[in-house]
BARODREN-558321 format. One record per residue (C-alpha): residue number from 1; x, y, z. Coordinates in nm, 3 decimals, decimal comma, padded with zeros to 5 digits. Layout:
<rs>
<nr:NUM&xx:X&yy:Y&zz:Z> $
...
</rs>
This chain:
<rs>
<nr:1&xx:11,455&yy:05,797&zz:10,390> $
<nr:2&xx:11,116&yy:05,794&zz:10,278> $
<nr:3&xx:11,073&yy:05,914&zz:09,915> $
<nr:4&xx:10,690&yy:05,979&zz:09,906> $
<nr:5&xx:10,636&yy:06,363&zz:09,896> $
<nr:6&xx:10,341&yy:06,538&zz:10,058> $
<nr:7&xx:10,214&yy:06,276&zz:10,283> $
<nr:8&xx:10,351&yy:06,397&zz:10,629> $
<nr:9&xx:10,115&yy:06,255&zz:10,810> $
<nr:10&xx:10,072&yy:05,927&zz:10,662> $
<nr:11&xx:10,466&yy:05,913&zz:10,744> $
<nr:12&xx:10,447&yy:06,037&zz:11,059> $
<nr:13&xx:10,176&yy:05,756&zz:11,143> $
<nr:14&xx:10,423&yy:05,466&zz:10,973> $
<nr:15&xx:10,695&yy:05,599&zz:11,160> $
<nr:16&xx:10,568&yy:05,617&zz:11,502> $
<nr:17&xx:10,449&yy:05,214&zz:11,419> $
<nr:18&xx:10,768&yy:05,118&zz:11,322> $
<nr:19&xx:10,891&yy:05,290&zz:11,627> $
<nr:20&xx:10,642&yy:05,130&zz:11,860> $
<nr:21&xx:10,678&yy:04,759&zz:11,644> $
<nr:22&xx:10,288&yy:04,830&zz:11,584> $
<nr:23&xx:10,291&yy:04,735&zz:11,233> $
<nr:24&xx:09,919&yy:04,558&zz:11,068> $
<nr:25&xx:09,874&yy:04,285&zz:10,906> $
<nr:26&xx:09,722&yy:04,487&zz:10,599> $
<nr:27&xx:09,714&yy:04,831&zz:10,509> $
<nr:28&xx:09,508&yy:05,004&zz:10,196> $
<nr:29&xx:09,656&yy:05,258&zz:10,016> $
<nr:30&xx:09,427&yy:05,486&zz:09,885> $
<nr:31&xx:09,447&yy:05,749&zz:09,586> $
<nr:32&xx:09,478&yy:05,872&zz:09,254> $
<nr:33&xx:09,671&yy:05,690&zz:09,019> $
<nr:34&xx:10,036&yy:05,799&zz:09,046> $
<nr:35&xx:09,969&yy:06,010&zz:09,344> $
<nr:36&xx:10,239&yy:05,758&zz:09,486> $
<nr:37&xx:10,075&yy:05,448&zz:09,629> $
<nr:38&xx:10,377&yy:05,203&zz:09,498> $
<nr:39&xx:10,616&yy:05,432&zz:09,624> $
<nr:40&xx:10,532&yy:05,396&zz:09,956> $
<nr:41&xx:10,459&yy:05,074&zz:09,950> $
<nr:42&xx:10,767&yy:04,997&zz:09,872> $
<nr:43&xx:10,952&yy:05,238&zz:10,126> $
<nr:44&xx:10,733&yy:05,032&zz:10,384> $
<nr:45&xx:10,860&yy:04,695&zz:10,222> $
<nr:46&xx:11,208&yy:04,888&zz:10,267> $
<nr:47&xx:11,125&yy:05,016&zz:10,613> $
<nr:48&xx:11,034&yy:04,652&zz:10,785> $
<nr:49&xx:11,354&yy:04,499&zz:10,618> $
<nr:50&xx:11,550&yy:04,777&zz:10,660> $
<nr:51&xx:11,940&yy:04,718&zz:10,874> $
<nr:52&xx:11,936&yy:05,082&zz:10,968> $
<nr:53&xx:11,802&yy:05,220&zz:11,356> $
<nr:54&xx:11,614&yy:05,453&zz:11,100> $
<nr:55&xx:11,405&yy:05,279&zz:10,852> $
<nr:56&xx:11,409&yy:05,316&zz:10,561> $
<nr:57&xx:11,758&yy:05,410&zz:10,498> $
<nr:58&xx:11,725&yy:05,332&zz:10,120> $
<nr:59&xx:12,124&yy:05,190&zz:10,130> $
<nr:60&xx:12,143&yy:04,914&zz:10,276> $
<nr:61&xx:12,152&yy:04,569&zz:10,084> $
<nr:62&xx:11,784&yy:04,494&zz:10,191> $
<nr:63&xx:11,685&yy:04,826&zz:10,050> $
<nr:64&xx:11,823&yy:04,823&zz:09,760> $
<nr:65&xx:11,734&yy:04,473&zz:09,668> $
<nr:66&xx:11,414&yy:04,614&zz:09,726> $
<nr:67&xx:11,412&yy:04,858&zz:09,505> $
<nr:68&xx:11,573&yy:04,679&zz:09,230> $
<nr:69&xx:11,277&yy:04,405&zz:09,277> $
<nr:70&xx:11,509&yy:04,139&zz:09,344> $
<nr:71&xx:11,414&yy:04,082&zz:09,699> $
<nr:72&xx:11,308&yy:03,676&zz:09,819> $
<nr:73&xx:11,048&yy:03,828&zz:10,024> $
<nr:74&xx:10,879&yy:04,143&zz:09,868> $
<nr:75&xx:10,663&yy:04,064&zz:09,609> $
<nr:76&xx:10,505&yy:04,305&zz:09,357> $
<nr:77&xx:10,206&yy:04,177&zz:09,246> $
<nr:78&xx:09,992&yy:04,298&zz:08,919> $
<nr:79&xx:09,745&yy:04,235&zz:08,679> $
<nr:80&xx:10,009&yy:04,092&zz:08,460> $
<nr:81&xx:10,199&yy:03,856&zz:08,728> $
<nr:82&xx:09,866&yy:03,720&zz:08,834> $
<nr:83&xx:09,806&yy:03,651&zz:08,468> $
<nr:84&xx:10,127&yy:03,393&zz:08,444> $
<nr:85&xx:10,079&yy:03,283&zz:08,787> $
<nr:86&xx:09,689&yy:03,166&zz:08,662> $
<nr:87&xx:09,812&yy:03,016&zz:08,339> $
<nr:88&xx:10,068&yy:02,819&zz:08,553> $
<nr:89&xx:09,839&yy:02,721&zz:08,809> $
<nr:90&xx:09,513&yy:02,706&zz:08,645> $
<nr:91&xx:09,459&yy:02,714&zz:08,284> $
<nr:92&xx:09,113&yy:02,772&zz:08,266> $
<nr:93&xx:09,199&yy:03,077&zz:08,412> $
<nr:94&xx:09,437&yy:03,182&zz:08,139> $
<nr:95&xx:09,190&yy:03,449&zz:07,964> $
<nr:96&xx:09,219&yy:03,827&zz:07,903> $
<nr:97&xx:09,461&yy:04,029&zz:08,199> $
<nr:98&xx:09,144&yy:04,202&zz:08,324> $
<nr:99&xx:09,114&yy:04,051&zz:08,656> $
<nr:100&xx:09,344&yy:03,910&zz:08,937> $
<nr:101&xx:09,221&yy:03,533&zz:08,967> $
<nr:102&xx:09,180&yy:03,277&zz:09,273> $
<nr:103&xx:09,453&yy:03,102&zz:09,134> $
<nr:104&xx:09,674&yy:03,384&zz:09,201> $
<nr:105&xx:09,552&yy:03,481&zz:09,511> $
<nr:106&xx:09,576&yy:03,051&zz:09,617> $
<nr:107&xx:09,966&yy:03,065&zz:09,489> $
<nr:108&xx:10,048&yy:03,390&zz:09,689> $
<nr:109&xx:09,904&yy:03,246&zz:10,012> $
<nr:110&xx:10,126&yy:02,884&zz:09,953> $
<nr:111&xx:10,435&yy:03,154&zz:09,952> $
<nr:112&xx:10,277&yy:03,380&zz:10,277> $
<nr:113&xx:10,270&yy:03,033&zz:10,455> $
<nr:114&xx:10,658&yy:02,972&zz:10,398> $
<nr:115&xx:10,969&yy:03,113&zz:10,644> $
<nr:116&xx:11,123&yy:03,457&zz:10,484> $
<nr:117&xx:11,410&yy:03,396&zz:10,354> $
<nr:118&xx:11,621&yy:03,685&zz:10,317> $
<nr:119&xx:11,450&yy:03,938&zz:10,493> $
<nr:120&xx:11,251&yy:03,976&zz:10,842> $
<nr:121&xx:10,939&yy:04,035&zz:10,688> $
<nr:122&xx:10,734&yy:03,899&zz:10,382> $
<nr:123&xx:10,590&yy:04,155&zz:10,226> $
<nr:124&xx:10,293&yy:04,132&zz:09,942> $
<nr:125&xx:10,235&yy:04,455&zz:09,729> $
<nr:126&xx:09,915&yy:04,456&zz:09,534> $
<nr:127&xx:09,878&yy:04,731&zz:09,241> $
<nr:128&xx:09,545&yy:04,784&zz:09,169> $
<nr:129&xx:09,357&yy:04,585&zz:09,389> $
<nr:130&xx:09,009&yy:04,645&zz:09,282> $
<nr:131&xx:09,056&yy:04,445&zz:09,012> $
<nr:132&xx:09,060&yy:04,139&zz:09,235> $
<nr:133&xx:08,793&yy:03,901&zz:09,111> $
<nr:134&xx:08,474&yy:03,795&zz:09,381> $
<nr:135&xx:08,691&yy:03,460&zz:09,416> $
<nr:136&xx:08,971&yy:03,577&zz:09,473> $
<nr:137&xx:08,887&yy:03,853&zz:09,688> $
<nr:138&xx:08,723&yy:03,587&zz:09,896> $
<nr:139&xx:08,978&yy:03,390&zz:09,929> $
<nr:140&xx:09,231&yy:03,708&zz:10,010> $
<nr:141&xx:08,982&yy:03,774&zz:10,282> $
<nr:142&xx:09,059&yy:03,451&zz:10,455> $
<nr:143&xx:09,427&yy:03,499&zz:10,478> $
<nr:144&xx:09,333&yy:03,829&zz:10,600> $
<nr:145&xx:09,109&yy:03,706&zz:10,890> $
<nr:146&xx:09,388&yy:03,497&zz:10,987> $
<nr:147&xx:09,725&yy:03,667&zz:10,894> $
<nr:148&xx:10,027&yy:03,440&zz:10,883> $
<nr:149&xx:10,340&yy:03,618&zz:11,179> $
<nr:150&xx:10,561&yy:03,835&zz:10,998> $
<nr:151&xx:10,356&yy:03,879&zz:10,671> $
<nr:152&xx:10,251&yy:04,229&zz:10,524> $
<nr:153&xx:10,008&yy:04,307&zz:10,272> $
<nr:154&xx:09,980&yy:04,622&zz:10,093> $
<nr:155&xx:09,646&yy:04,666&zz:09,868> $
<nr:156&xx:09,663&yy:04,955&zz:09,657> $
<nr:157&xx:09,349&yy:05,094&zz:09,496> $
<nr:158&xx:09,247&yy:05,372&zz:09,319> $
<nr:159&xx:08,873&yy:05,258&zz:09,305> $
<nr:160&xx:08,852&yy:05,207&zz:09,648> $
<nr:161&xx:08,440&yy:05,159&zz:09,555> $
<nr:162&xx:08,513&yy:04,844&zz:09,365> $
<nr:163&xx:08,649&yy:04,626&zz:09,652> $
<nr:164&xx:08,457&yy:04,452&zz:09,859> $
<nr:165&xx:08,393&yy:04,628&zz:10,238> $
<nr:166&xx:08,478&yy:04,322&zz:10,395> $
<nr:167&xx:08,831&yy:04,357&zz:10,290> $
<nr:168&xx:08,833&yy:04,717&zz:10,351> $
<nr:169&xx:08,755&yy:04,616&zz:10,720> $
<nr:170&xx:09,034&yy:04,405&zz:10,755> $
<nr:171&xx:09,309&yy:04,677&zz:10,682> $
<nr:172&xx:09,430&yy:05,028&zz:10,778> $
<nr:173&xx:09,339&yy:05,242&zz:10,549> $
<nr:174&xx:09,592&yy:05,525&zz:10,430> $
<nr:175&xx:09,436&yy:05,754&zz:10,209> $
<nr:176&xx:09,728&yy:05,981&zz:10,008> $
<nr:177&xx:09,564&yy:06,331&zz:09,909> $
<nr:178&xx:09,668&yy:06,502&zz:09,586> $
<nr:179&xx:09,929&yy:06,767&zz:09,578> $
<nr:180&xx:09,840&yy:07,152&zz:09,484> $
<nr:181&xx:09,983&yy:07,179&zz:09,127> $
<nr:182&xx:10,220&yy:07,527&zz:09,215> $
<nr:183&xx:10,435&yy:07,274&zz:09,449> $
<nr:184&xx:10,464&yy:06,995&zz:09,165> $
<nr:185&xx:10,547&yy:07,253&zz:08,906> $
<nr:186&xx:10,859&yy:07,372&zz:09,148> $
<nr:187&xx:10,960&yy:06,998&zz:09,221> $
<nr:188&xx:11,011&yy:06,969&zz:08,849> $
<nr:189&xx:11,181&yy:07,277&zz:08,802> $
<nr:190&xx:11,423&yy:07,289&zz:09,108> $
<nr:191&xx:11,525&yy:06,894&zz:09,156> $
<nr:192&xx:11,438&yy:06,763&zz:08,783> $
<nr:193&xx:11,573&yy:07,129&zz:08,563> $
<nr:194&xx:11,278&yy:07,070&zz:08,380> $
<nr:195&xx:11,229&yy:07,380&zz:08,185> $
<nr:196&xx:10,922&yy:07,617&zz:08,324> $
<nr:197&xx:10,655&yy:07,550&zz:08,011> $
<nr:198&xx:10,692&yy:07,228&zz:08,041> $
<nr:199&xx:10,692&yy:07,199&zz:08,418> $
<nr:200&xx:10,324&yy:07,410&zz:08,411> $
<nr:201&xx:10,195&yy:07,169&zz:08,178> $
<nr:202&xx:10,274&yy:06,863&zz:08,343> $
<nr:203&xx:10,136&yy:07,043&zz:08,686> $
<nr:204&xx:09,851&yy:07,067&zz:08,548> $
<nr:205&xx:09,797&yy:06,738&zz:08,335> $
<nr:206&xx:09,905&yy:06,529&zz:08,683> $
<nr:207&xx:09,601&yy:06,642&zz:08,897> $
<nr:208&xx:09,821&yy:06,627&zz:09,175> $
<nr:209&xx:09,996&yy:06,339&zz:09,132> $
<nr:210&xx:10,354&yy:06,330&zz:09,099> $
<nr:211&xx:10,394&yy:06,040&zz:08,981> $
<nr:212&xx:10,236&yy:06,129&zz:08,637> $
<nr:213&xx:10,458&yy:06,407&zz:08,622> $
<nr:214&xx:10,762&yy:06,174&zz:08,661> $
<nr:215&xx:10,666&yy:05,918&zz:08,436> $
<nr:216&xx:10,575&yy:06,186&zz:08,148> $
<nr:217&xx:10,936&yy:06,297&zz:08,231> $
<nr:218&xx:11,075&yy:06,013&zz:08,147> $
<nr:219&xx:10,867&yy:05,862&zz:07,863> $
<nr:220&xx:10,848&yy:06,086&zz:07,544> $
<nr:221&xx:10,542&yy:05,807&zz:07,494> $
<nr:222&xx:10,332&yy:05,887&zz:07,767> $
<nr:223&xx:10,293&yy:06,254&zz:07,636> $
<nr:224&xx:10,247&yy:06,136&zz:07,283> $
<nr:225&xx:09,962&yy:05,870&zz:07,346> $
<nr:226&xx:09,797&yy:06,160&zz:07,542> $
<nr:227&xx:09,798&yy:06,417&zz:07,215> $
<nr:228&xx:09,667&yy:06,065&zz:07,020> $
<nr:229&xx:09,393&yy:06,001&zz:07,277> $
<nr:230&xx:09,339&yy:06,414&zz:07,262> $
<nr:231&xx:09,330&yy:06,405&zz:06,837> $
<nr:232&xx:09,093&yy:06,147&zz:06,865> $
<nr:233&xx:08,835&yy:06,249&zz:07,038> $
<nr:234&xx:08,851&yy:06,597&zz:06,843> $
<nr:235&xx:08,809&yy:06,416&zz:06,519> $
<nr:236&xx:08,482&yy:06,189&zz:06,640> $
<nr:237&xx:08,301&yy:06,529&zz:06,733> $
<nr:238&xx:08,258&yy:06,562&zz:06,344> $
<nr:239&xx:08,271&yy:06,202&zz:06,258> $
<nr:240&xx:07,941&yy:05,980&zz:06,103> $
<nr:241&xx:07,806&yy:05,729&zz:06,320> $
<nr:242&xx:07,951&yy:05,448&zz:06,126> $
<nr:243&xx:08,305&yy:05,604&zz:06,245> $
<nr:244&xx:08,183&yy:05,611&zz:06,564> $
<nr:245&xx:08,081&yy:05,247&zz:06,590> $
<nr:246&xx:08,402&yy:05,115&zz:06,435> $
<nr:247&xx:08,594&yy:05,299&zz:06,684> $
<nr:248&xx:08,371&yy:05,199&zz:07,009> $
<nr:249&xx:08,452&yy:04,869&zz:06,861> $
<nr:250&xx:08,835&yy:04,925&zz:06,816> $
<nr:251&xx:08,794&yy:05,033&zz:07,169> $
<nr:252&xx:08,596&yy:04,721&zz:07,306> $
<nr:253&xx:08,833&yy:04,502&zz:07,160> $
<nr:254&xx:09,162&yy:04,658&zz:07,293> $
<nr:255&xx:08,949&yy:04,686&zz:07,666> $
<nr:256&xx:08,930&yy:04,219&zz:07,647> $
<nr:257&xx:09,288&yy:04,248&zz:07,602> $
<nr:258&xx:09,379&yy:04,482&zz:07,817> $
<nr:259&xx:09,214&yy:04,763&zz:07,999> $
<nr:260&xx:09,484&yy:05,003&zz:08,141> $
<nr:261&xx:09,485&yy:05,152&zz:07,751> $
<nr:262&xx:09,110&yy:05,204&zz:07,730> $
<nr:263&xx:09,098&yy:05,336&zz:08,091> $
<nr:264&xx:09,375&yy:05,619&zz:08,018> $
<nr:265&xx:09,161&yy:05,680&zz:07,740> $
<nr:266&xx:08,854&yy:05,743&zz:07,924> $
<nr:267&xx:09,049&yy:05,912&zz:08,148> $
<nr:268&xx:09,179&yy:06,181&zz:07,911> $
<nr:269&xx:08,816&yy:06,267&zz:07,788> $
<nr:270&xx:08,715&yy:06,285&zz:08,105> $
<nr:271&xx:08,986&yy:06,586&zz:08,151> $
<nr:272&xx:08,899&yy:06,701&zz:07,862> $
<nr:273&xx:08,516&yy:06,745&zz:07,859> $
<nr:274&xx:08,552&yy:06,867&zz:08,215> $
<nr:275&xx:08,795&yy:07,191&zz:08,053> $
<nr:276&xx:08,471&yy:07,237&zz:07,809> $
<nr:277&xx:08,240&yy:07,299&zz:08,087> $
<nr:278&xx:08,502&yy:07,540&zz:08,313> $
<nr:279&xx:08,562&yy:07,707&zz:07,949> $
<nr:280&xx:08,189&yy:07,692&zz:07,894> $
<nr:281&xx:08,163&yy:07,866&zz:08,285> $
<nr:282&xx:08,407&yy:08,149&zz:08,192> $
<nr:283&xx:08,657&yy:07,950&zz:08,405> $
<nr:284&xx:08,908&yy:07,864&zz:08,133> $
<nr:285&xx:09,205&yy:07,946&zz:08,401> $
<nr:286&xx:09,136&yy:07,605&zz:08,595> $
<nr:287&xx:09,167&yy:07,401&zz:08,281> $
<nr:288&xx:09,406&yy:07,106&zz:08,266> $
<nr:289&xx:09,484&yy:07,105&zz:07,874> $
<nr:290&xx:09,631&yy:07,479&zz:07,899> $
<nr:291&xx:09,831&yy:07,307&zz:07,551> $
<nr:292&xx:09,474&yy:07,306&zz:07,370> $
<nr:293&xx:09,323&yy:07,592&zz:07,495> $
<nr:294&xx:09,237&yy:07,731&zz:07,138> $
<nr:295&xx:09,076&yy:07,371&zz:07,048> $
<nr:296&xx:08,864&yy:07,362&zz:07,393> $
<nr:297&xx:08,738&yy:07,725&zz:07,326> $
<nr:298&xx:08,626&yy:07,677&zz:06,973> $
<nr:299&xx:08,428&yy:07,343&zz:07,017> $
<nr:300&xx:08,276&yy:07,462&zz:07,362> $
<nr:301&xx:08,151&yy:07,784&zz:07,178> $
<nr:302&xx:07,942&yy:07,509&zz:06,903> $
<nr:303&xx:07,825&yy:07,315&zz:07,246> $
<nr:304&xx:07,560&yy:07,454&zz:07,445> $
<nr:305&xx:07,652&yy:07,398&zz:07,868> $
<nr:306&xx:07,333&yy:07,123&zz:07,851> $
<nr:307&xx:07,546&yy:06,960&zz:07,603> $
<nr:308&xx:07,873&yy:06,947&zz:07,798> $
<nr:309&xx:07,754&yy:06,869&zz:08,118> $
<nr:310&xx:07,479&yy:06,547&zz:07,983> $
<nr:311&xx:07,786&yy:06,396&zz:07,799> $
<nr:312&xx:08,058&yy:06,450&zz:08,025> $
<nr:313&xx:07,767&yy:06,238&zz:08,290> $
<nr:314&xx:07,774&yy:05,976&zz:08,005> $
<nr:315&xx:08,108&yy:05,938&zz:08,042> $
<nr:316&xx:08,122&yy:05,931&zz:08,426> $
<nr:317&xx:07,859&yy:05,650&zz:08,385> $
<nr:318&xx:08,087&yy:05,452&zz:08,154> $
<nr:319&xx:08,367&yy:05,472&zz:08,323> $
<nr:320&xx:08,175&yy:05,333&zz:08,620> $
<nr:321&xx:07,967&yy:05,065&zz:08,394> $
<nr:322&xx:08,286&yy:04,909&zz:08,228> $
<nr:323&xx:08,467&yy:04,872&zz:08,593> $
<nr:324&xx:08,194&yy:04,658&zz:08,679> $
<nr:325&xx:08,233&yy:04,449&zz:08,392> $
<nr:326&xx:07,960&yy:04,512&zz:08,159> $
<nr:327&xx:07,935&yy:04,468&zz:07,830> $
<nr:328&xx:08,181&yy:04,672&zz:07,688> $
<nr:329&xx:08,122&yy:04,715&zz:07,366> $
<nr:330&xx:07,751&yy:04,837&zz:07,420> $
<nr:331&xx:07,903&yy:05,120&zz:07,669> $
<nr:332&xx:08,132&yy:05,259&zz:07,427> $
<nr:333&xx:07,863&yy:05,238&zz:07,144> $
<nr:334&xx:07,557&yy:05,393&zz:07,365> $
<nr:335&xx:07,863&yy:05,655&zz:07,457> $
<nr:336&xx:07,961&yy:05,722&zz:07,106> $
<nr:337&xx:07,608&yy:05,743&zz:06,992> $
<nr:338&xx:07,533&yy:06,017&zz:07,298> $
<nr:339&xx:07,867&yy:06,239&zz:07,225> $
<nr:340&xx:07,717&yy:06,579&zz:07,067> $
<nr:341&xx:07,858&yy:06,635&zz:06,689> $
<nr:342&xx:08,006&yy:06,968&zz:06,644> $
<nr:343&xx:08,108&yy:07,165&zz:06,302> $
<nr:344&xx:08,459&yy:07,205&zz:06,428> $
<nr:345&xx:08,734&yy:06,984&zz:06,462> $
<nr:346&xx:09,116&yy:07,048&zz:06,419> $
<nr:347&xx:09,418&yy:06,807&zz:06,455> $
<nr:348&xx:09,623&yy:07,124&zz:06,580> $
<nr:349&xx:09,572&yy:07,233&zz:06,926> $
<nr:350&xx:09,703&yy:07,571&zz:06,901> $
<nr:351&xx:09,535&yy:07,647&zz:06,575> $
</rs>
């Protein structure tokens, strides 16, 4: 049973292939973050090792050794297994877990090239694949030009801008669309009991994607880090310049080690900025921190719409600078430099 929800007609495609045995080589699953790229993936990893007439049946012992992760022949594949497979392999590659390497992508095709083992397919799973270096995307195209039988790879990207179109060409793209917020909010409250304030505010932090919504569920931290990121940014509309700096340093240095932090980051002004100009518009129904509301509406009245819209366009622009890997630190200072300095700021967002 697939467990991906609101993509009928990516499932109804997959199905009718698995039906017909007209499975590619490579597919690229496109989408938001969370919207439920890995899920899938790994129903499909389920579905072409699957023991049931109706893949995926999600019980039998391929299945579930599939969804535990202890399957021979399905292999997950991040930013922070490429970064032990590099060290092992290549220890010039051993730097900062920023990029997936050509010694990564060079160990994963020795293992496409051997018999499965357990299983009837191998199947490769790559989370965020736009952060494959040039190298190694290179060398990924290769194996891709000439696919080894019975291998699968699944390329997931939520920059689908940032690979390169050569490797776009070479798989079948699945894009998964967002779903509308009322449906979330009733998932939560009907199968999870989730309580109906907290179900609308989840709705509307996820953007559509459920798997945000989950996650927040069940990881008090994930909510926490948010009100953090939230706090922050309230606190630098009032702070000197010399605050500023320190902390576009703080967050250049955090961004070597590792960016997922510094992207959620971004992310969360990006929300947030965004809710200033719909406030700003007399729109402040369609905002997605309905928890600050009071916060949003007293810094947007100290920020003219000019304001808003010129720094919420820096931000865009950093977000899209720093993903093409330059110089980090300058971004975040020419972004903390350009971020408009208000006379309010409060650490209590319904104050």
């Amino acid at each position: 049973m697939w467990q991906v929800r609101g993509q009928d007609k990516i499932l109804a495609l997959l199905d009718y292939c698995l039906k017909e045995n007209s499975i590619a080589h490579a597919y690229l699953l496109v989408g938001p973050r969370h919207v439920g790229k890995r899920t899938l993936a790994l129903n499909l990893a389920q579905a072409l090792n699957c023991d049931d007439p109706r893949p995926p049946c999600g019980q039998c012992h391929s299945c579930r050794r599939i969804l535990e992760g202890k399957h021979a022949d399905v292999t997950v594949i991040d930013l922070e297994l490429c970064h032990r497979i590099s060290k092992d392999t290549d220890p010039e590659e051993s730097g900062a877990k920023t990029k997936i390497g050509i010694g990564c992508i060079k160990e994963l095709q020795r293992l496409a090239n051997l018999p499965t083992y357990e299983g009837k397919y191998k199947v490769f799973i790559f989370e965020e694949a736009e952060y494959l270096s040039t190298e190694a995307a290179n060398c990924l195209l290769k194996i891709l030009e000439e696919p080894p039988p019975r291998v699968v790879w699944l390329l997931l990207a939520a920059e689908e801008r940032q690979l390169l179109p050569t490797i776009i060409s070479r798989c079948q793209r699945l894009e998964l669309k967002p779903m509308p917020q009322k449906q979330i909010q009733q998932i939560l409250t009907d199968s999870y009991n989730v309580e109906p304030d907290k179900a609308k505010l989840l709705a509307h932090l996820c953007h559509g994607c459920p798997g945000w919504a989950l996650s927040a569920l069940a990881d008090d931290d994930i909510l926490f880090q948010r009100r953090q990121n939230s706090d922050r940014l309230i606190s630098l509309s009032t702070a000197s310049l010399e605050q500023r700096f320190a902390y576009a340093q703080e967050l250049a240095t955090k961004f070597s080690q590792d960016r997922k932090p510094v992207m959620e980051i971004i992310e969360t002004w990006l929300n947030w900025w965004h809710d200033l100009m719909l406030i700003k518009g007399g729109y402040k129904e369609a905002i997605t921190n309905i928890d600050y509301e009071v916060a949003l509406a007293k810094q947007a009245k100290n920020l003219s719409l000019r304001e808003i819209k010129d720094f919420a366009n820096n931000l865009y622009l950093t977000d899209t600078e720093i993903a093409r890997n330059v110089n980090a630190r300058l971004a975040f200072e020419s972004l903390m430099l350009n971020m408009p300095k208000t006379e309010y700021a409060t650490l209590n967002p319904k104050s």
